[in-house]
C-alpha positions, -999 to +999 in steps of 0.1 A: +073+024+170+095+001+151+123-012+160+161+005+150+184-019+134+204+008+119+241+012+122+248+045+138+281+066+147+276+095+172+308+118+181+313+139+205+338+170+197+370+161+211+377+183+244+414+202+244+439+189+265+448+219+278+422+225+304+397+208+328+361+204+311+333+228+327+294+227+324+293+244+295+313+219+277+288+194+288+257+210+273+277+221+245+289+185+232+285+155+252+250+156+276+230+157+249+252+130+230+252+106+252+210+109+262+207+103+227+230+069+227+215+055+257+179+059+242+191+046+209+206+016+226+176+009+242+161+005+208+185-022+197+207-002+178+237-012+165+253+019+180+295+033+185+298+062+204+334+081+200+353+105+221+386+114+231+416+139+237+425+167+213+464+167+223+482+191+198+484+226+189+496+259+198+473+263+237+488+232+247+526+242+240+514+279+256+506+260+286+536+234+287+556+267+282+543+285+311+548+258+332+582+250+321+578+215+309+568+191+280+537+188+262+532+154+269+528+163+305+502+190+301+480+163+281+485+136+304+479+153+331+442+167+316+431+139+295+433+119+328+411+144+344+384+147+320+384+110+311+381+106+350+352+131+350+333+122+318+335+082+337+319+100+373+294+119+350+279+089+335+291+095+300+287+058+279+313+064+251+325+032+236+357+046+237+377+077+251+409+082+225+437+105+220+453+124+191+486+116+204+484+083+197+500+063+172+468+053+157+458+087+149+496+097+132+490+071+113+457+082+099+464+114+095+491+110+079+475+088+055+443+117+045+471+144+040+495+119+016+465+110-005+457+144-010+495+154-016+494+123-044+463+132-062+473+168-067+449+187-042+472+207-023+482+237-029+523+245-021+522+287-011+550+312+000+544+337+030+562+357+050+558+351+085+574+361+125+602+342+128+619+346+167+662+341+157+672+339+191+648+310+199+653+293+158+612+292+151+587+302+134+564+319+159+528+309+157+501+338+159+492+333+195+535+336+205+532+368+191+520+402+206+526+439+198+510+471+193+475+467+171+480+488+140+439+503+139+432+510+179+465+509+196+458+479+220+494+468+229+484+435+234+473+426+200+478+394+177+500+389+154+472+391+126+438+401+147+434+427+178+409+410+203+399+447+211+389+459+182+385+429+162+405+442+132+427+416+109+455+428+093+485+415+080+513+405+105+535+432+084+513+460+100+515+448+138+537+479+153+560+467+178+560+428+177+573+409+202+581+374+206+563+358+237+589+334+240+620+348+243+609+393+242+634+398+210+611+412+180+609+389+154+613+394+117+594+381+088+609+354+069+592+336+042+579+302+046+559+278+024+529+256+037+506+232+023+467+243+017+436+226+014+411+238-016+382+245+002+367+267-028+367+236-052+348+220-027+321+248-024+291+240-049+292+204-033+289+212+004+260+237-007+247+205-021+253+185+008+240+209+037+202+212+017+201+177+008+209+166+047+181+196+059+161+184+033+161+144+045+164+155+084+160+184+092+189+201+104+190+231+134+187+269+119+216+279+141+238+259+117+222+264+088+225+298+090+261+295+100+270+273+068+253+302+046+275+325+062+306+309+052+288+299+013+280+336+011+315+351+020+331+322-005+352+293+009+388+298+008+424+276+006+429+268+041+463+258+053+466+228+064+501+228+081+524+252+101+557+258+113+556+236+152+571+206+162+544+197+187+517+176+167+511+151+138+546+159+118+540+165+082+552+132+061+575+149+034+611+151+038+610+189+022+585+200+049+610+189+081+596+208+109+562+216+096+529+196+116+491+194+106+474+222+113+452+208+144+419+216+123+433+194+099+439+163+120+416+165+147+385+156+129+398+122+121+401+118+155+368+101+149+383+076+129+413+070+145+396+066+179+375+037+159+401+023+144+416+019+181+386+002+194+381-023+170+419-036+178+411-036+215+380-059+203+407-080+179+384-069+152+410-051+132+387-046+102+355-036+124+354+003+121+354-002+082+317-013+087+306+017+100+328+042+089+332+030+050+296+015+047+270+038+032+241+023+056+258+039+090+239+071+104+264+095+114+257+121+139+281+147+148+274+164+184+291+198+190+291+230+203+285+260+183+317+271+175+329+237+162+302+238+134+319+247+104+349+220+113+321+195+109+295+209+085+322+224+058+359+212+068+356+173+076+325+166+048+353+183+021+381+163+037+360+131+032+345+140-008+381+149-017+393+112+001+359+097-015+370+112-050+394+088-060+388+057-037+372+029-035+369+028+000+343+057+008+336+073+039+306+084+054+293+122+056+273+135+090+240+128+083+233+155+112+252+179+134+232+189+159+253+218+172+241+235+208+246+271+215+267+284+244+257+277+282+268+309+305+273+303+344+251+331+365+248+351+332+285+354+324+308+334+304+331+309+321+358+324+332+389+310+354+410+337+356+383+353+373+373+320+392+335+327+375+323+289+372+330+253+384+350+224+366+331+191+365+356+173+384+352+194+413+313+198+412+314+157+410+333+161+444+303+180+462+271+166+444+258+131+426+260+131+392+223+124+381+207+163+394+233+181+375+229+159+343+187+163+349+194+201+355+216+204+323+194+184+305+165+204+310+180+236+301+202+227+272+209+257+251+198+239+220+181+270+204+200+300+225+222+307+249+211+296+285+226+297+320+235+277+347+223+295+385+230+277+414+196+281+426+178+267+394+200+231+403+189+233+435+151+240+426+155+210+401+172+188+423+149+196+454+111+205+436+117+182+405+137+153+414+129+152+451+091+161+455+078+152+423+096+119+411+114+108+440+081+116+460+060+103+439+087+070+440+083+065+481+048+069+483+037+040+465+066+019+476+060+026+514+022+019+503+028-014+489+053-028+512+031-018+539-004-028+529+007-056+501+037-071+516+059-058+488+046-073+460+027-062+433-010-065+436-037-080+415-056-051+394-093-054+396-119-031+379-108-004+357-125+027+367-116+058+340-093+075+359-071+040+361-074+036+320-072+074+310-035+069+331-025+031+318-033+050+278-011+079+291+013+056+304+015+033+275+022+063+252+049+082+268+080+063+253+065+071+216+055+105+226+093+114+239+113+092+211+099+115+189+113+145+206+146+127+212+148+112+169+149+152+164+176+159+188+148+178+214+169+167+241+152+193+264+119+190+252+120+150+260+132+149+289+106+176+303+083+160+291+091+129+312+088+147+346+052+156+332+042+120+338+061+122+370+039+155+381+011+131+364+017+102+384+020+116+416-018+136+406-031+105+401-020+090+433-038+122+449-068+116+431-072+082+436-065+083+477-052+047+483-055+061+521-090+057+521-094+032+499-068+006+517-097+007+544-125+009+524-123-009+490-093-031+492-095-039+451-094-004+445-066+003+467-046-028+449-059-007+412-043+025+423-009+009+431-009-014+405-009+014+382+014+038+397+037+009+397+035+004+356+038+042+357+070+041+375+086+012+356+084+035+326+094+065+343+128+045+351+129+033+317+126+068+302+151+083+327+172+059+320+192+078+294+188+106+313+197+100+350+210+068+342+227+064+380+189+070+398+173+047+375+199+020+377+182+023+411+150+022+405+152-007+389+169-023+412+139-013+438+117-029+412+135-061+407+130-060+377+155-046+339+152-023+313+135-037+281+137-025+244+122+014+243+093+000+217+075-025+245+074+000+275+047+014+285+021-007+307+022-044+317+059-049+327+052-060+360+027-088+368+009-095+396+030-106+426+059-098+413+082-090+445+098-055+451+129-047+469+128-023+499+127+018+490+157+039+494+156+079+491+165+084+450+171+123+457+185+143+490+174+181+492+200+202+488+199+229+520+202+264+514+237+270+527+252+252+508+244+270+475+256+299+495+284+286+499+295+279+468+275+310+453+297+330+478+329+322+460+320+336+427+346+361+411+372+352+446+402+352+424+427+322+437+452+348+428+460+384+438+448+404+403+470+433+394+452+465+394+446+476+357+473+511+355+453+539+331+485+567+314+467+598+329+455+625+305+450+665+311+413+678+301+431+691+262+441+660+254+404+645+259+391+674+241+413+662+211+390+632+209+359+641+186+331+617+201+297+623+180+262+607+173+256+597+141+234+572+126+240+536+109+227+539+074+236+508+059+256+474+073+264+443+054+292+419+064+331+417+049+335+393+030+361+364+043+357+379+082+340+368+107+344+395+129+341+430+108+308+445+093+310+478+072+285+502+081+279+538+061+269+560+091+255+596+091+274+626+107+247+650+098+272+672+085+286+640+060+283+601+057+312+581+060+324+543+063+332+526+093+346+493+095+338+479+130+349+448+145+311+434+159+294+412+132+299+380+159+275+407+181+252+420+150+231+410+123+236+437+095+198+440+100+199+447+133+223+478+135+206+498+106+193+529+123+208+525+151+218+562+166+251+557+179+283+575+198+317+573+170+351+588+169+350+613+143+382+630+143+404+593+140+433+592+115+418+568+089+429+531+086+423+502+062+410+468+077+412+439+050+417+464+023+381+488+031+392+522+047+374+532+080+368+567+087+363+565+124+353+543+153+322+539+167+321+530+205+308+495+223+311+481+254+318+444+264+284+426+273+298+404+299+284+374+270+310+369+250+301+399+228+296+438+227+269+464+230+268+501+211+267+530+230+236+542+216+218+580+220+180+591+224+163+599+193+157+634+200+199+641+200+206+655+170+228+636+147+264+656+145+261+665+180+290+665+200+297+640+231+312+657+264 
């Protein structure tokens, strides 16, 4: 395996300040970052890991709002607890920043007037809520009213999260402003927007040529070709707020950078931060401005076209007429979704657990090993409370940790806690040393393909070997009968657990700080473990317990508080309806015929669906839930007898019915095949 001089910048997506992290966030984004950085340092690289604080934006003024103070206080108050919990977790950034810094102003501010100067932006006119009582423009999320296609009175100013229908914020009925409850009117405003369509052919380029060199995950790829195939659009890139990076032209007074904008050269910004704190002023130009760094961009799934399409056409339209050229991501290695007991995180209805306060009840190392080896790198996966305590207590405790205290008791007692001499190799000693000696090869390769999972289950497989070989060999007996081969059998296990703690390192990294300290002995570089790392007579310190089970109460305690909200819920209140009104409601099954996606949505699909006694179109708001594939001949339940509506310019005869999965998504009411298509619903 050769050794890794390369320069390498690895991100993590920058948290929002508006929250406490959970365990989703961590096998979203930073886990599987910071695995890969610890391994990578143990190569030698030449390696900057960046993180920090996304501080601006509309959530964070919701939330300052609600709580009747500043902005700066909402973001002090959370980037202190998730910096505090990303330190307790283990994570190894080189630095943990903030968008609210100077810094980051400054460079921001920098991108945007370069683009202003070289004629990129495009200056447009809209008409937009504007509250006159409060003097602001009124972002979408301060706005709520009645949704123009389903009714939901709690709709968007431009999308209804029940229906999924965009419109624009002309056709909301009954806007309200959520600031001050006066209805707003539309005024016309001009913002500044980004070309992303210009940029198009290129990123197509870019995304093939990167999967072409490395090998980039589908669930990205197929994302990207989403957004080729529905054409890239102008993008704005600032809006009417005065919390956040404030636009530097005196004819745009009031107007900040859209937070998609900025917070991507966080990255930078953050970098250019640390190299001051190292008086080394000039130091992130060598990574981010030299064409030799690898940069790797770790995310969560619904940050991937910020980092696949957005930043790269930010950085060729910088590159385009400088000399000093940035870097593209060489790789974004974006994880799906982890649910908590098969829902989604939820803290309105208290369904989860914030890092912070897990940290306070259990160590750090079984949650990142639990995470680690069910990271949702290809799909969805859950946390269970049981599956942590399985890993913690079968895994952890029985195979490593047991596997750990055996030989250590074994040596300390027999060998006066010191290594012994080797003698004889019998087979089963060199078929274990050739295992042994071939692990950290066997699980870089998983880990140089961002296989976090894979690797690191494949490490406790040497554990579960280790311990079968300690079985097999029985020092029990042997300690009385064959001394030599007793002082074999330990000698191995020994070299097996040295690399064990080396390998675990960047994955438990607080239990095999341990370890090594038990074995008196460092990590070395990744390339020379294997076998032969500790002589003959080298001297151990004394054992300690690496894991302690975890009982079964309490999981059920803490399993016992699922879905207790902290808070009294009000009771959802339903307008009663007499049995003639329901009968007014045409409900029918029909088939889907045909489905293809809208363009420029991410949310509708337009199906053609058969009544039997005609075939209409149906726009419906589920193509985040669907695959056109997927809902072809699907017999379904739809509203036949609803007043027609338009939904980005297509007209939709009807509404078919679907349910919220509890996922994050929906499923369709569908009928048995033998109903008849056209019949009615009662």
């Amino acid at each position: 395996m050769k050794l890794d001089k390369e320069k390498i910048i690895i991100t993590s997506a920058l948290p929002y300040a508006n929250g406490p992290i959970h365990l989703g966030h961590l096998s979203g984004a930073y886990l599987p970052a910071d695995i890969y950085v610890r391994y990578k340092r143990l190569l030698g690289a030449d390696i900057l890991y960046i993180c920090g604080s996304d501080e601006h934006g509309v959530p964070i003024t919701i939330t300052a709002d609600k709580e009747n103070v500043k902005p700066q206080v909402v973001i002090d108050r959370f980037h202190n607890i998730n910096k505090d919990a990303f330190e307790k977790f283990g994570m190894s950034f080189d630095i943990y920043s903030r968008t609210s810094l100077p810094v980051h102003h400054e460079t921001s501010k920098e991108f945007f007037l370069n683009y202003y100067k070289q004629g990129i932006l495009n200056e447009k006119k809209s008409l937009q809520f504007y509250d006159e009582k409060a003097k602001m423009f009124l972002p979408d999320r301060y706005v709520e009213g009645t949704c123009p296609n389903c009714g939901n009175e709690q709709a968007r100013s431009d999308e209804c999260e029940n229906c999924g229908a965009l419109y624009d914020p002309s056709d909301l009925k009954n806007p309200k402003s959520k600031i001050t409850g006066e209805t707003p009117v539309l005024k016309e405003t001009s913002h500044y927007y980004f070309p992303l369509g210009k940029y198009q052919k290129r990123l197509e380029e870019y995304v093939a040529s990167m999967n072409e060199k490395y090998g980039w995950k589908e669930n990205v790829l197929q994302y990207c070709r989403g957004w080729f195939k529905d054409g890239l659009q102008d993008r704005a890139v600032t809006r009417d707020l005065d919390w956040g990076v404030q636009v530097p032209l005196e004819e745009a007074s009031g107007k900040v950078l859209y937070v998609w904008f900025e917070a991507v050269l966080g990255y930078i910004s953050a970098t250019k931060e640390l190299s001051q704190k190292l008086g080394k002023p000039e130091l992130w130009k060598e990574y981010w401005q030299n064409p030799e760094t690898k940069y790797v961009a770790f995310i969560g799934k619904d940050n991937i076209v910020f980092h696949t399409i957005f930043f790269p056409a930010m950085l060729m339209a910088w590159n385009d007429a400088r000399e000093d050229k940035y870097i593209l991501p060489q790789n974004v290695p974006a994880n799906e979704f982890l649910n908590f007991e098969g829902k989604k995180f939820s803290k309105s209805r208290n369904w989860g657990i914030d890092v912070i306060d897990f940290l306070k009840l259990f160590p750090a190392d079984p949650l990142r090993y639990t995470l680690a080896a069910n990271l949702p790198e290809n799909r969805d996966t859950d946390f269970y409370w049981k599956e942590f305590q399985s890993r913690n207590n079968s895994e952890l405790a029985d195979i490593l940790g047991n596997f750990v205290n055996r030989t250590f008791t074994f040596v300390h007692k027999h060998f006066e806690g010191k290594v012994p001499q080797p003698g004889t190799l019998l087979p089963i000693d060199s078929q274990m040393l050739e295992l042994i000696e071939g692990y950290p090869k066997k699980v870089s390769e998983y880990f140089e393909q961002y296989k976090i999972k894979d690797g690191v289950n494949e490490i406790m497989s040497l554990a579960r070997a280790g311990n079968k070989y300690f079985n097999d060999s029985e020092p029990w007996k042997s300690v009385k009968s064959d001394r030599e081969r007793c002082q074999t059998t330990l000698y191995v296990c020994l070299e097996a657990i040295y690399t064990l703690a080396e390998l675990f390192y960047p994955v438990i990294p607080f239990s095999a700080e341990r370890l090594f300290n038990m074995l008196n002995a460092k990590p070395v570089q990744w390339d020379k473990s294997g076998s032969k790392n500790l002589p003959a007579g080298h001297q151990l310190n004394k054992a300690e317990i690496l894991f302690t089970k975890i009982e079964d109460k309490v999981i059920e305690e803490q399993t016992s508080r699922l879905g207790q909200a902290e808070e009294p819920v009000a009771v959802e209140k339903f307008e009663e309806i007499t049995i003639d009104d329901f009968f007014k409601v045409q409900l029918r099954t029909a088939v889907i015929t045909h489905a293809e996606n809208v363009p420029k949505s991410e949310k509708l699909v337009k199906l053609k669906v058969d009544l039997g006694f005609e075939k209409r179109q149906v726009v419906a708001g589920i193509a985040k839930s669907f695959k056109p594939e997927e809902l072809v001949g699907k017999r379904i339940i739809m509203v036949a007898n609803l007043k027609p509506a338009k939904l980005m310019g297509l007209e939709s005869q009807g509404m078919i019915l679907a349910v919220d999965n509890g996922k994050g998504g929906v499923s369709l009411l569908e009928v048995d095949e033998n109903v008849k298509t056209g019949t009615r619903a009662k």
